[in-house]
N, C-alpha and C positions, 0 to 999 in steps of 0.2 A: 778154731779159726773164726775171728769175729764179722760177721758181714756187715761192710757198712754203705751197701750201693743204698739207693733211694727207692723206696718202694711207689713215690709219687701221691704215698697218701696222706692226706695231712693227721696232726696230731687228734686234731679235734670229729677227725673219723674215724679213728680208731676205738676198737671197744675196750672198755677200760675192766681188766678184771680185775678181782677181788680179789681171788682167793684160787690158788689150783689144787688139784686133786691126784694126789700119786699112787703108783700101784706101790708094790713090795722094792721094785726096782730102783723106783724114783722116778718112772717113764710119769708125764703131763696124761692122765687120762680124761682129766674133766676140767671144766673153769666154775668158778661164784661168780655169778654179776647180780649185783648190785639190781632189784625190780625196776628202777628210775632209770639204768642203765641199759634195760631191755625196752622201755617206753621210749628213748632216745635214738634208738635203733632201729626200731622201728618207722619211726619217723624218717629216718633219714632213708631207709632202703623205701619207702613213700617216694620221698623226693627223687630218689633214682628213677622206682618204676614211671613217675608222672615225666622226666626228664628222657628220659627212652622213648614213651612215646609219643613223646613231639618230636625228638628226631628223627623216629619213621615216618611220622605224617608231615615231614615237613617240605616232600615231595609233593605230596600231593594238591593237587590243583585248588587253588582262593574259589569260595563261593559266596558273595554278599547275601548276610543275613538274611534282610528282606525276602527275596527271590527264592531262598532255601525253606524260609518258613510256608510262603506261599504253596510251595511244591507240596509241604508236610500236610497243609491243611486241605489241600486238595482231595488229598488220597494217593496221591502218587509213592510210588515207593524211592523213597531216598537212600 
């Protein structure tokens, strides 16, 4: 049975493999990616982790630059 709902990810996030790896069975045990295709991937799990956490901090309360450095150079603990 073929599934064909949307998994929401797009094309160009998905990891592109090479080459798969089968046991005796024919069972998927391993994938080939391509080294450019792990640099790629990296990057983009980058952009997730940096986009994650500005979601969380984007609660948290504005402090103008200025005022924030001042504190820093103080000694104060920021």
């Amino acid at each position: 049975m073929e599934n064909n709902m949307s998994t929401g990810v797009s094309k160009e996030a998905k990891v592109k493999i090479k080459e798969y790896v089968t046991d005796k069975e024919g069972h998927k045990v391993a994938a080939i990616i391509d080294i450019k295709e792990i640099g790629r991937v990296e990057r983009m799990l980058e952009d997730l982790y940096d986009l994650k956490l500005m979601e969380d901090r984007a609660a948290e309360p504005e402090e103008d630059y200025t005022v924030y450095s001042k504190r820093r150079k103080s000694g104060i603990r920021v």
